[in-house]
Structure formats: structure tokens, C-alpha cells
PLY file of the C-alpha trace (Angstrom):
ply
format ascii 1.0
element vertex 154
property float x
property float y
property float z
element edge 153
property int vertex1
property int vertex2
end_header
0.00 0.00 0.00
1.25 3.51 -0.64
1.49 6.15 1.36
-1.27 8.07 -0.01
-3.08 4.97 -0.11
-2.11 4.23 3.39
-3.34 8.09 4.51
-6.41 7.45 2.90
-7.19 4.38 4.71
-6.53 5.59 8.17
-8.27 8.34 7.21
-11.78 6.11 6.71
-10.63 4.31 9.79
-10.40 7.29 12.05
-13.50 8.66 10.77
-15.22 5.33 11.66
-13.52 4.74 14.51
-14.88 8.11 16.00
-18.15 6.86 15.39
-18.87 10.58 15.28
-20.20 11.38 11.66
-20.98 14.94 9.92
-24.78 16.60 9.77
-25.37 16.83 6.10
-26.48 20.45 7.37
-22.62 21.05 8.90
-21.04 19.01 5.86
-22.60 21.81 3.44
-22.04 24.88 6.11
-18.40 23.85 5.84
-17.97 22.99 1.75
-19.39 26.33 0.49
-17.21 28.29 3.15
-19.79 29.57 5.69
-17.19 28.05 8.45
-14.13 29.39 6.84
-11.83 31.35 8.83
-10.18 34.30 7.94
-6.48 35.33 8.07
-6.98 37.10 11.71
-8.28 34.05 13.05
-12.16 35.23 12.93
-14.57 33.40 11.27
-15.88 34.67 7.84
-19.59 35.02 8.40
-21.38 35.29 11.97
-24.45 32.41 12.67
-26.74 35.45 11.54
-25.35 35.52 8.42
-25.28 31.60 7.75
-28.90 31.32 8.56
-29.50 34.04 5.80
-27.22 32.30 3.45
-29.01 28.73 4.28
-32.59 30.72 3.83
-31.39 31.48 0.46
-33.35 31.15 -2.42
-31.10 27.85 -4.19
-29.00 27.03 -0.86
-31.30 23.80 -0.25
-31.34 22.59 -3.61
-27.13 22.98 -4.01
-26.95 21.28 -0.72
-29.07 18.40 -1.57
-27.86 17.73 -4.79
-24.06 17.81 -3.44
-24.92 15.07 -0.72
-26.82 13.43 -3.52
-23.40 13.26 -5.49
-21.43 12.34 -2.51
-23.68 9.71 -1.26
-24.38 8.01 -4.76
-28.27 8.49 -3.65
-31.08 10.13 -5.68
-31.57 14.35 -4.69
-35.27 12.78 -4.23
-33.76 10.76 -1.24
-32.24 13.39 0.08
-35.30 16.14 -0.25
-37.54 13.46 2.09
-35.15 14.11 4.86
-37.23 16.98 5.53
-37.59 21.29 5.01
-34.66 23.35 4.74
-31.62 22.47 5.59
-32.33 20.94 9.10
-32.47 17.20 7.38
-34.25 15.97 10.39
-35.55 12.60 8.67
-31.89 11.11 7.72
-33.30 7.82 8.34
-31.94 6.32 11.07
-30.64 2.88 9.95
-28.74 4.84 7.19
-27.76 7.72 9.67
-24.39 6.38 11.16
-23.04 5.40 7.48
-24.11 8.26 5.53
-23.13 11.02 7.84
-19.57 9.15 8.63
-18.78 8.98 5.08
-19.62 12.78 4.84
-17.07 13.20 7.65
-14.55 11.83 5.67
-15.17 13.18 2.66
-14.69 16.53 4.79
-11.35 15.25 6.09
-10.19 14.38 2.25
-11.60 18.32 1.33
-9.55 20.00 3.92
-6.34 17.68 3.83
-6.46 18.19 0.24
-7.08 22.16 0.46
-3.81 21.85 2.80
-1.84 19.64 0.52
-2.80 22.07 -2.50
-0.61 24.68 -0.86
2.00 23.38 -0.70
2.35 21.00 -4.03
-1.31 20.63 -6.01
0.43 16.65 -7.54
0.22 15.66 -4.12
-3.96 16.42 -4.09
-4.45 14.69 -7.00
-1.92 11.16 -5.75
-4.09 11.46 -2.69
-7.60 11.73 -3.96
-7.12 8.58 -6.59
-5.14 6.55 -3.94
-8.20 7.32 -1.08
-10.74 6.46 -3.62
-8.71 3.15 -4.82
-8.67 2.20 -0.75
-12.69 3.18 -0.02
-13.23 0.75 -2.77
-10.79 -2.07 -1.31
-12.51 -1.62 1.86
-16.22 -0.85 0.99
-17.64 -3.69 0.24
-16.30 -5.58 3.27
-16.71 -3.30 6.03
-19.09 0.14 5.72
-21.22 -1.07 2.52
-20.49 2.30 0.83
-20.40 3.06 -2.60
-17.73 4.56 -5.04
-17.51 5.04 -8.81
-14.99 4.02 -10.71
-14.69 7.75 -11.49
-14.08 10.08 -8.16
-17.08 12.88 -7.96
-16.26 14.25 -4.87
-14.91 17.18 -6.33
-18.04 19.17 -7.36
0 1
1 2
2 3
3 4
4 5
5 6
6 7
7 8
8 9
9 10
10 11
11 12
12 13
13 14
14 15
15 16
16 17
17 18
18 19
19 20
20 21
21 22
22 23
23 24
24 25
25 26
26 27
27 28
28 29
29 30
30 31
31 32
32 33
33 34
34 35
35 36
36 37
37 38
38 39
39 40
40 41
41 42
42 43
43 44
44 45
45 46
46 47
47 48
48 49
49 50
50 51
51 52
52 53
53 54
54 55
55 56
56 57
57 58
58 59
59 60
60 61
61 62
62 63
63 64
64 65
65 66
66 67
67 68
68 69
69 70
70 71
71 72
72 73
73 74
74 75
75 76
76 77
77 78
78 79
79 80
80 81
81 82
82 83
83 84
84 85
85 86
86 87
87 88
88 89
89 90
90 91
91 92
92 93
93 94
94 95
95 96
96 97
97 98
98 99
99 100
100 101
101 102
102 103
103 104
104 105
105 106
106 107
107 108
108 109
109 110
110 111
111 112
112 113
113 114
114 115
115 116
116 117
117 118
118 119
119 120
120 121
121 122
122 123
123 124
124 125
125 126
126 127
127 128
128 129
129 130
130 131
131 132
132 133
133 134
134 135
135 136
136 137
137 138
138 139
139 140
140 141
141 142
142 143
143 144
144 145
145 146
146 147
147 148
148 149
149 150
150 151
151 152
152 153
């Protein structure tokens, strides 16, 4: 195994291991920025002005259809888990998987955001060795689904 390959692995391990997933509401907050921090160590929007964003006429619909993509599920599926961006109905036998394979698609986003600035080759290594071990590992372990073709990157 390679050392990306490796990375990626202990990656899905610590994320399952934690047994601590990501709200799909916190998973979107933090990939369209509305956690980001700025320079000075503030954060880039108060709570005020993330509830106004996530009120947003087209907020719900971007957010459903990128857990859609990232979940290999139908934006249908994901629009029955209830009004806004709350997602209140994640079914609960489905709850533990999809929202700890949202937490590590998080970890890959921000590890790779980190890795970009430094050398951009080493994103792209990581990303296709993480996605070669979820698939090693998927079908014995978490039951979760990945493409032959990587769409985390939206």
C-alpha cells in the first residue's frame, strides 16, 4: 500500500472509529465556506449571516444535490429528509453510514485544500489513492459506494 493509499485508509478508519459522523447540514455549512476562517483568526460570516445564506433562495437545492453526489443516492432521497436544511428525517438505519462517510469526505476536502498549498500533484496522488482504498474496503466493512470515477470534487 502507498502512502497516499495508506493516509487514505486511516483516514476512513479514524473517521469510523470516531463513530462521530458529519450533519449533512454542517457538511454543506463547511464545503461552500460559511465556516471558513479568515487570516486574523475570525470566522468569515457570523451564525446570523449563515442562517440568511441557508434561507437562500437555491442554498437547499445545491446542498441536496451535493450530498446526492457524494452519497451516490437520488436528490429525491435526500429532499424526504425533511424542510430546509435541518435534514431531520436522515433515516436512522442509514444515519451512522451516511453522515460518517460525509465526515470523511470533509477530512479528504480540507487535507487536500492543505496539501494544494503546498504541491497541487500531491492532491491529485491522494484523492485517486483514497478512492482506490474506499473501494478495497467498501464492500467488506461500511457497505459504501464509489464510482470508478471520483465525484467528490463538485
Amino acid at each position: 500500500m502507498t502512502f497516499f493509499a495508506n493516509a487514505g485508509y486511516k483516514i476512513l478508519k479514524a473517521c469510523v472509529n470516531q463513530s462521530e459522523g458529519m450533519h449533512p447540514r454542517i457538511f454543506c455549512r463547511r464545503w461552500f465556506g460559511l465556516e471558513d476562517v479568515q487570516e486574523d483568526g475570525r470566522l468569515r460570516f457570523t451564525e446570523t449571516q449563515v442562517l440568511a445564506i441557508e434561507s437562500e433562495h437555491g442554498y437547499r437545492e445545491k446542498c441536496v444535490n451535493l450530498i446526492a453526489k457524494i452519497l451516490k443516492i437520488k436528490p429525491n432521497t435526500v429532499q424526504r429528509w425533511g424542510k430546509g436544511v435541518e435534514f431531520n428525517n436522515l433515516p436512522s438505519d442509514k444515519r451512522h453510514q451516511y453522515e460518517t462517510y460525509l465526515r470523511y469526505v470533509d477530512m479528504l476536502r480540507v487535507l487536500s485544500a492543505n496539501l494544494a498549498k503546498h504541491d497541487e500533484s500531491l492532491v491529485i496522488k491522494l484523492l485517486n489513492s483514497s478512492t482506490k482504498s474506499v473501494k478495497e474496503i467498501n464492500s467488506e466493512s461500511f457497505n459504501f459506494q464509489v464510482s470508478d470515477k471520483s465525484e467528490i470534487l463538485v
